[in-house]
N, C-alpha and C positions, 0 to 999 in steps of 0.2 A: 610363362617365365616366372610366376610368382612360386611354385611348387619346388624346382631346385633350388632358390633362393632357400625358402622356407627351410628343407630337405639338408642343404649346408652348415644353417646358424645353428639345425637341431646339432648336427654333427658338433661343431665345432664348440657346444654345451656341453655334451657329453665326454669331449676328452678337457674341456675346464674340470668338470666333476672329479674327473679320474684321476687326474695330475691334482687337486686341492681337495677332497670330501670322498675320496673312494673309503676311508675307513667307517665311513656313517654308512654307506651301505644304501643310499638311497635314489632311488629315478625319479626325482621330482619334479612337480608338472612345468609349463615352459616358464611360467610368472615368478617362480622361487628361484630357479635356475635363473635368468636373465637379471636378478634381486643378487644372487651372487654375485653373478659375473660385475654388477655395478660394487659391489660392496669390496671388492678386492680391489679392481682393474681402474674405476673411477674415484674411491673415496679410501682405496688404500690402508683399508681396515684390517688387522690381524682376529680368524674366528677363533681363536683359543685365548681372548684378553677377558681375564675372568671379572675387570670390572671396568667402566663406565662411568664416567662423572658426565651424568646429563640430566643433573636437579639444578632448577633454577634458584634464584634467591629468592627469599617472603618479598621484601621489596619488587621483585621482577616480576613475582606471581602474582601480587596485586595490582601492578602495573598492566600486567600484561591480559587480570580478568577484565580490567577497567575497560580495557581496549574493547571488548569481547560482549562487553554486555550485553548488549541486544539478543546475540546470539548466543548466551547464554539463557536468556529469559526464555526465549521463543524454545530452545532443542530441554531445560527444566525439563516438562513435562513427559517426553520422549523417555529422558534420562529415568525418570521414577518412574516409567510405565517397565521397561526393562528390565530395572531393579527388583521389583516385585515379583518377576518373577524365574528370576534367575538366581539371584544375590543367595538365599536358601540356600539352591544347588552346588553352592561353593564357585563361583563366579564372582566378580570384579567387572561392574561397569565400569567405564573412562567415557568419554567425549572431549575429544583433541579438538584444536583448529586445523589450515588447514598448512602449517607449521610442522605438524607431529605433535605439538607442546598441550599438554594435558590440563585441560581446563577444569575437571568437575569429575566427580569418582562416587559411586559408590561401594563399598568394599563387607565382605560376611564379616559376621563376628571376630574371629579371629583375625584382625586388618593388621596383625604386625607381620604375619607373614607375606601378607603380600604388597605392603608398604614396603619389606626388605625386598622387596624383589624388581623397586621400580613402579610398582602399579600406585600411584597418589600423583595426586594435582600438581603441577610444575614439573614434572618429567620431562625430558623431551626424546619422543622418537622418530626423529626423523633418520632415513635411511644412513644418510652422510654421519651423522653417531652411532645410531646403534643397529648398523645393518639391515638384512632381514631382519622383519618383524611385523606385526600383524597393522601396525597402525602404519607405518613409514612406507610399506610397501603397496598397503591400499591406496594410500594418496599418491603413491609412483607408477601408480596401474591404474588408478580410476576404476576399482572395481572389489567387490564383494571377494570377501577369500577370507580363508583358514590357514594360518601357516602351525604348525602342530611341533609339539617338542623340538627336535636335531633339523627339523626346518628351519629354525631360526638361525638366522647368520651365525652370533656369539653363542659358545659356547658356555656361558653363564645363562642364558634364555632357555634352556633347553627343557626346562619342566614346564615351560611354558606352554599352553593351548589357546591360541587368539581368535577366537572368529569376527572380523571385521568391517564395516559397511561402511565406504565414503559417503557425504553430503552436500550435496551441489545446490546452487541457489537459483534461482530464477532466470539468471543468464549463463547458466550449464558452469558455474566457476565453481571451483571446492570450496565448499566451507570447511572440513574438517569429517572427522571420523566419528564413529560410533562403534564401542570394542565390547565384548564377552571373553575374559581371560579368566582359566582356571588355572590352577598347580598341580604338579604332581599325576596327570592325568595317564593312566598306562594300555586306558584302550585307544583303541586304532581311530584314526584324523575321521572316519566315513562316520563315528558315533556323535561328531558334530558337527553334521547337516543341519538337525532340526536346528542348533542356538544359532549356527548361522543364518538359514530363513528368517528364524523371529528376529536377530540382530535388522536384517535388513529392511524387515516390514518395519520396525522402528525408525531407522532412519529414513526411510519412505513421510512417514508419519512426519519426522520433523520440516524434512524439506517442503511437504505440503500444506503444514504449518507456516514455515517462513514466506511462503510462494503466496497464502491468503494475507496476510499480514502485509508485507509489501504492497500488493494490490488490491489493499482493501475498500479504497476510491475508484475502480476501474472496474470494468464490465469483463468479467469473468465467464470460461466455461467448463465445465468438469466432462469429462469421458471415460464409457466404462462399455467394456465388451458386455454383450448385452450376456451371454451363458456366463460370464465369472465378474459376475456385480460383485460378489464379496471376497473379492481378491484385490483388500485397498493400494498393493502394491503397485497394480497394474491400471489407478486412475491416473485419466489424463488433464492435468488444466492446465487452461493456457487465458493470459490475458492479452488486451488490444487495447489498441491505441481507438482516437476518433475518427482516423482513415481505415479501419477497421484490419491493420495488422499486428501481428504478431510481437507483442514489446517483450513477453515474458511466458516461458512454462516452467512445470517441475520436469524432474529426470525421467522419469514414464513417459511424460512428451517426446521429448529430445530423443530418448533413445528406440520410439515409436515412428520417427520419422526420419526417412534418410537423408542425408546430406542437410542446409541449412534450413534453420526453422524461422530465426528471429524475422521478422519482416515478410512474410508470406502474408498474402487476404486470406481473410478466413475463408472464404469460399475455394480458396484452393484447397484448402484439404477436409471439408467437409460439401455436400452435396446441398449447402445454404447460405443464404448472405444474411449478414447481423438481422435485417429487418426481419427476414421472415422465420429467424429461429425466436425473434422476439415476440412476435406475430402467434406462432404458434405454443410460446406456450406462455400466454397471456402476458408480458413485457416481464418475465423471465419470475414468474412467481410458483411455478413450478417445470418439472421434467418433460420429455418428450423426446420421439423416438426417431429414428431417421436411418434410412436405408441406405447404404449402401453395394454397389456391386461385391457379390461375395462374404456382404458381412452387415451385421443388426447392431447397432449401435444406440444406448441410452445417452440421452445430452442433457446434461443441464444446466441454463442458463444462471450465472452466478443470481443472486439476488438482489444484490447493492447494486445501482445503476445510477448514477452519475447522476445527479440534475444536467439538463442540457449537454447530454452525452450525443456528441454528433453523428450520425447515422447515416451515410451516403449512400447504401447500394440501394438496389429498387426492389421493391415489396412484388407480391405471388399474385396476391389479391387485389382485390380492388380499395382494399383501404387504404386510408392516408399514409405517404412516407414520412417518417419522421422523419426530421430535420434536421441539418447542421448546428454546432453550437449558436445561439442567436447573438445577433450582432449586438454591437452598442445600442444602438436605436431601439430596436425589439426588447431588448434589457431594462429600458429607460420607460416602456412602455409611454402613456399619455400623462405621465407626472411632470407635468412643466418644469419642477426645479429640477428633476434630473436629465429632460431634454436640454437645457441649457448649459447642466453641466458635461455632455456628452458633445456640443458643438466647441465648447471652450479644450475639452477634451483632442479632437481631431484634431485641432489647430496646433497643438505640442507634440503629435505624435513625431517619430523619427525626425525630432532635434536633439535628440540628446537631452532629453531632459527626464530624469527618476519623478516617477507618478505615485505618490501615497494616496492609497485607498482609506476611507475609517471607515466607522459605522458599525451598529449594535451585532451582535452573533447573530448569525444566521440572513445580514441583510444580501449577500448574493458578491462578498467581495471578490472569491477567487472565481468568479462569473463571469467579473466587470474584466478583471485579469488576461482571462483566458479571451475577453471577445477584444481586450487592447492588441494584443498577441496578433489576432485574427485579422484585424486591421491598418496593423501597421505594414513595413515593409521585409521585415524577419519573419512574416507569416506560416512561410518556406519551412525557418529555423525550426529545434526543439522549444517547444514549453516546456520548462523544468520548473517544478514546484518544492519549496523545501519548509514545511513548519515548523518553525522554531520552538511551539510548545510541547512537540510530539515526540520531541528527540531528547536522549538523555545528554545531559548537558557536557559527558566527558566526548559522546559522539559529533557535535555541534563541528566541531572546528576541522574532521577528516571529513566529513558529509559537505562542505560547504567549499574548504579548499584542496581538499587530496592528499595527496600524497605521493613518492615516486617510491618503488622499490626497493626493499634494505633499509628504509626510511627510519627503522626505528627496531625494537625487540620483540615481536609480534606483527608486526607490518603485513600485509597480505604481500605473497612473493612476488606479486607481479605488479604492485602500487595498485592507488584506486584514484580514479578522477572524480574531483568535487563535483558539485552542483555549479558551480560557475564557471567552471571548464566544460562540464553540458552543456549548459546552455550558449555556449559562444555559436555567435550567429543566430541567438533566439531569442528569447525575454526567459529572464530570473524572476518569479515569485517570488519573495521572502514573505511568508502568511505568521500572522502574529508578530512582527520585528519585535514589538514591545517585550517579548520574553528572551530577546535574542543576550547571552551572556555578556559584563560588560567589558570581561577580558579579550570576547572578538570584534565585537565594536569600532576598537582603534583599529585592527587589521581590516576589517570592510571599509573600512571609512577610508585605508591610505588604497586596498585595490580598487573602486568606485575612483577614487580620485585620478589614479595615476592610469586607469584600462589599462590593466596589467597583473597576471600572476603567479605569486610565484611556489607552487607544491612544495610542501617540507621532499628534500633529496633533490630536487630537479635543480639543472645545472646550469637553465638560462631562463628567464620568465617566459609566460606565455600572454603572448596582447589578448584583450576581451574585445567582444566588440556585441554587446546585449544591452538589451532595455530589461532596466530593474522596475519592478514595479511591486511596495510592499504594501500589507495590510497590516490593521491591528483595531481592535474593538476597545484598544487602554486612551487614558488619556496623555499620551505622551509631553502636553506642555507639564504635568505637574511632576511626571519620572523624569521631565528634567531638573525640575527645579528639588525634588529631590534625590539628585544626583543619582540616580538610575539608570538614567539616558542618557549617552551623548549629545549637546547641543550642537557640535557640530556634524552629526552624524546625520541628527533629523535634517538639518536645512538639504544636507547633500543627498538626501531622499527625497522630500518632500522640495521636488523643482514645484512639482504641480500637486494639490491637494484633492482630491474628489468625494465628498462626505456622501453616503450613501443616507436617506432618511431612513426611520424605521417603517416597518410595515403599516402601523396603526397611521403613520404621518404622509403615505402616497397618498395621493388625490384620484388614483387612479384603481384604486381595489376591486371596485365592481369589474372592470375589463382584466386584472390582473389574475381573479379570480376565474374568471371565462377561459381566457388565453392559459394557465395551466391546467386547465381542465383537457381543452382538446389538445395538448402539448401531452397526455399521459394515455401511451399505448391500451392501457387495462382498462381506460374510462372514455372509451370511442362508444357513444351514441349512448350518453349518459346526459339526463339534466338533473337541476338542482332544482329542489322545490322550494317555496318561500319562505316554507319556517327555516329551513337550511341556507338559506341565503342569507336569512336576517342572520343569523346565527354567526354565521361566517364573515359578515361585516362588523358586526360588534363585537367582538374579541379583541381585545389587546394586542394580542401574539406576540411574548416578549420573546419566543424563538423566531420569530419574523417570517420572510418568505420558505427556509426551511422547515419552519413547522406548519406552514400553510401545505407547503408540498406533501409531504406526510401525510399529513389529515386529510389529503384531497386521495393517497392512495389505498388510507385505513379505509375511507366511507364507498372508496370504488369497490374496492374487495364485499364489500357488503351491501351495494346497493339489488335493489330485486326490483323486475320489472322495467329498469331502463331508469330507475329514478333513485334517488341520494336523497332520502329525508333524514328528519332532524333526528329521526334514531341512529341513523347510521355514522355519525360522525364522533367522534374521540368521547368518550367521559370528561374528560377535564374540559372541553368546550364547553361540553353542557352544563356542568357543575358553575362554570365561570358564565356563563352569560348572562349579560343582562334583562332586567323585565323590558319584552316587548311595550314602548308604547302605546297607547291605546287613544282610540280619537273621542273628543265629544261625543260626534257625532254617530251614528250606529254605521260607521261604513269599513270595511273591510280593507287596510291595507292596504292590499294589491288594486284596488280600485284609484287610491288617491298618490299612486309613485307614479301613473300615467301625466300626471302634470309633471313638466318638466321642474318645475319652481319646486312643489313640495320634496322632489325626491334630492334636492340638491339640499335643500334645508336639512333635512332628517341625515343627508351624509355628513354636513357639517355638525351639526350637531351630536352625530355620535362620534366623531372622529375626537370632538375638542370636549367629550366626555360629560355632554349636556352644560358646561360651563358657559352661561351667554356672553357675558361680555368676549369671550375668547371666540367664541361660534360667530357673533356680530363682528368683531375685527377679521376675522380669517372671508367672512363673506365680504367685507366691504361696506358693511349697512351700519347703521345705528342700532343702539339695545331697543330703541322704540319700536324703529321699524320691523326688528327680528320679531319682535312680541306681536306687532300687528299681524306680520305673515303666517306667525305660527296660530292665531287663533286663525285665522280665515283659513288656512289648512285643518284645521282643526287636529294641530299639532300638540301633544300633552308629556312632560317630562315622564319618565317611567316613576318616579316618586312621587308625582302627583294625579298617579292615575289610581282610579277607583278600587 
């Protein structure tokens, strides 16, 4: 049935042509033809109008880069890599959104001719203006193409040579275009294959740019046909979620797989589950090869891996499965003050009530976050994360509440949902609130208030129904009091407080210590030896439990033998650590931590930085008594050893 359909609309193209363009003289393929047939029949365009007002204004083009930034920052590079090697050849790069509207241009020497011609930033070519055209009709096809001189709709375009490459983002949506336009070009459309290919391996390039950058917190993996590894056109990455599907790929994915992608187990379309592609190629520190029926495949596993990235399918081997993100409890490990802040914690969950996280960078807050998530009763829901330090601040206010469609002059055509429309039915991160702008402030403060929102365009609000839970490492009572912060913003955050201590301040680091060790795929049947242990206990670690992780994966990569000495661990540890203490007496260390009493002394004491009076309060004893126990351990400050 589909062959006479097909068989018909060619026909009834060809006598459009005849009856409008028979004097061009041309049988253009179906995608120009069907750009016709829209450019007359739907958008009622005359091809003989020799001009076109479709520049925007300085005002609207700044407006409208503003809007754009991000994705101007991240496709930059794409754009210069281009340039350089075409601009020479008498070419005009552009990179449109996915609007038609001309963001960003580089243009030859001679840039007044093809500025007259329409080629400069704030153009717009979308089909509904200016017909066929290389940009308007890539984003109306989704697809790679050349439209060459009298190909182009109007009749004023016709010196025109475009070759084109749409750019889709991570959830198969356009971003916009990437163009190679020359002038006056009089050989045949077949003599611009090659700038077509390079056009698209560029925009390949961007989009897999944007696809690492989005998920550059999330466990990644790249694919590549093992005979045309360097055909970067033809990589495939795709990110996952911590049930191990599909949140996100590039256009090489999407268009590698048939029917839908987003939400498939990885193990449905490759021949492993997360663990053991983890497994195999040492918790994803380099490549590895995987067979499938009919075909040889390179994988490799992104690098970046999540602390406490949840791992559910079951492993090959006999080795340990990694583990779901860990709970409260496990987080809080055997540090009293955080065990009790974790029982005080359960007790507010799913009443309505917003949880502020604090504490120094690096102490584990979007951790605490993700395991309140996990616990509560929206566990079901999305986790949505959104940092507020990370985003440029003109982005802040679409990223957070949306938008609907036609919303504005650059708008994506089909609107975008905030982050708090995500996460409806789940828990909203806000990470860093303290950098949150204070012109949205008052708007967060009245949606929280009222569970309720309302997207710029949308025509009735929409109810929330999430657990907010922000973090931030500022001190928020003084950004109120200088007028930084909303005061009433905080209290409607902070229902419940939970301050995270620093690293140096758990009670608990010797086991904390232990418990990420065997929590790290790459450091299975690894110990630590004593000078590396002392080592690792006396450090300050003002990056906290993330610099602890780090340093526990620098010294795995480098341990020999099955063991992690004190060589193997970061420079800056060793450069910072303290003099080992030394005893009166001639005995070894490791001989006198066997008393339970001495090894508690020697943690207090390093912890409160050999200060006694602070070492004596924090134990509970007298400065007397600390000094009596330390000589009978024959315990000696590192400044007053020998």
């Amino acid at each position: 049935m589909t062959a006479p359909t097909t068989d018909t609309r060619a026909r009834e193209l060809a006598a459009f042509i005849d009856c409008h363009f028979a004097e061009r003289g041309l049988a253009p393929e179906a995608v120009i033809a069907e750009s016709w047939f829209r450019s007359i029949n739907q958008h009622h365009l005359d091809p003989g109008l020799r001009h076109v007002d479709n520049i925007l204004s300085a005002a609207e083009i700044r407006q409208h880069q503003a809007q754009h930034e991000a994705y101007l920052s991240i496709a930059g590079q794409g754009v210069n890599g281009l340039a350089r090697r075409v601009v020479d050849a008498g070419f005009a790069v552009l990179l449109s959104d996915a609007d038609g509207i001309t963001l960003d241009a580089r243009l030859p020497a001679d840039h007044d001719r093809y500025s007259r011609a329409g080629l400069i930033v704030g153009a717009r070519w979308d089909e509904s203006i200016a017909g066929t055209n290389g940009i308007g009709t890539a984003l109306a096809s989704g697809q790679a193409l050349t439209i060459h001189r009298q190909e182009h709709f109007l009749a004023a375009n016709a010196r025109l040579s475009c070759s084109v490459s749409p750019i889709f983002d991570a959830q198969n949506q356009l971003l916009g275009c990437l163009n190679a336009t020359c002038l006056f070009n009089d050989g045949p459309k077949q003599a611009q294959h090659l700038t077509l290919h390079l056009v698209t391996l560029y925009a390949r390039l961007i989009e897999n740019t944007h696809f690492r950058q989005r998920y550059r917190d999330r466990l990644t993996l790249a694919l590549k046909p093992r005979d045309d590894i360097t055909d970067l056109a033809n990589e495939q990455l795709l990110a996952l979620d911590e049930g191990g599907r599909v949140i996100g790929a590039n256009r090489a994915a999407f268009m590698a797989q048939p029917g839908a992608l987003l939400g498939l187990r990885i193990e449905q379309l490759l021949p492993a589950t997360i663990d053991e592609l983890l497994m195999l190629t040492r918790g994803g520190a380099c490549g590895t090869q995987l067979r499938e029926p009919g075909s040889e495949l390179i994988i490799e596993v992104g690098l970046r891996v999540p602390a406490g990235y949840g791992l559910r399918a079951k492993p090959v081997a006999p080795a340990p499965t990694a583990a779901r993100h860990p709970t409260l409890e496990q987080l809080a490990g055997g540090d009293s003050q955080l065990q009790q802040s974790v029982q005080r914690l359960r007790k507010v969950l799913d009443k309505d009530i917003c949880i502020l996280i604090t504490g120094e960078t690096g102490t584990g807050k979007e951790a605490f976050a993700r395991a309140v998530h996990q616990a509560s009763r929206r566990q079901a829901g999305p986790f949505v994360a959104l940092n507020c330090a990370a985003i440029p601040e003109s982005l802040i206010e679409s990223e957070l509440f949306g938008y609907r469609s036609g919303s504005f002059t650059g708008a994506n055509r089909k609107g975008m949902k905030g982050k708090l429309e995500l996460a409806n039915g789940g828990t909203l991160f806000l990470d860093e609130i303290g950098d949150m702008p204070a012109h949205l402030q008052t708007r967060l403060l009245r949606v929280l208030a009222e569970r309720e929102l309302q997207p710029l365009g949308a025509e009735a609000p929409v109810a929330l129904d999430i657990q907010v839970v922000s973090a931030t490492h500022q001190d928020l009572a003084s950004m109120i009091a200088d007028k930084r912060f909303r005061e009433d913003l905080f209290y409607r955050l902070c229902g419940m407080r939970m301050s995270l201590p620093a690293l140096r301040q758990r009670s608990d680091r010797v086991e904390l210590i232990e418990h990420l060790l065997r929590r790290l795929p790459e450091a299975q049947g690894l110990q630590l030896d004593a000078e590396a242990h002392r080592c690792l206990l006396g450090h300050p670690w003002p990056g906290n439990v993330r610099q602890l992780l780090n340093a526990l994966r620098y010294a795995a990569a480098l341990a020999e033998n099955g063991v992690i000495s004190l060589n193997c661990l970061p420079e800056e540890l060793l450069a910072s650590a303290p003099r080992t203490p030394v005893l009166a007496q001639p005995l070894r260390l490791e001989a006198q931590v066997e008393d339970a009493e001495a090894r508690h002394l020697l943690d207090v004491l390093r912890r409160e930085r050999w200060n006694i009076s602070a070492a004596a309060d924090a134990a509970g004893i007298s400065r007397s008594t600390l000094y009596r126990k330390m000589k009978r351990h024959a315990i000696v400050p590192p400044n007053q050893a020998d």
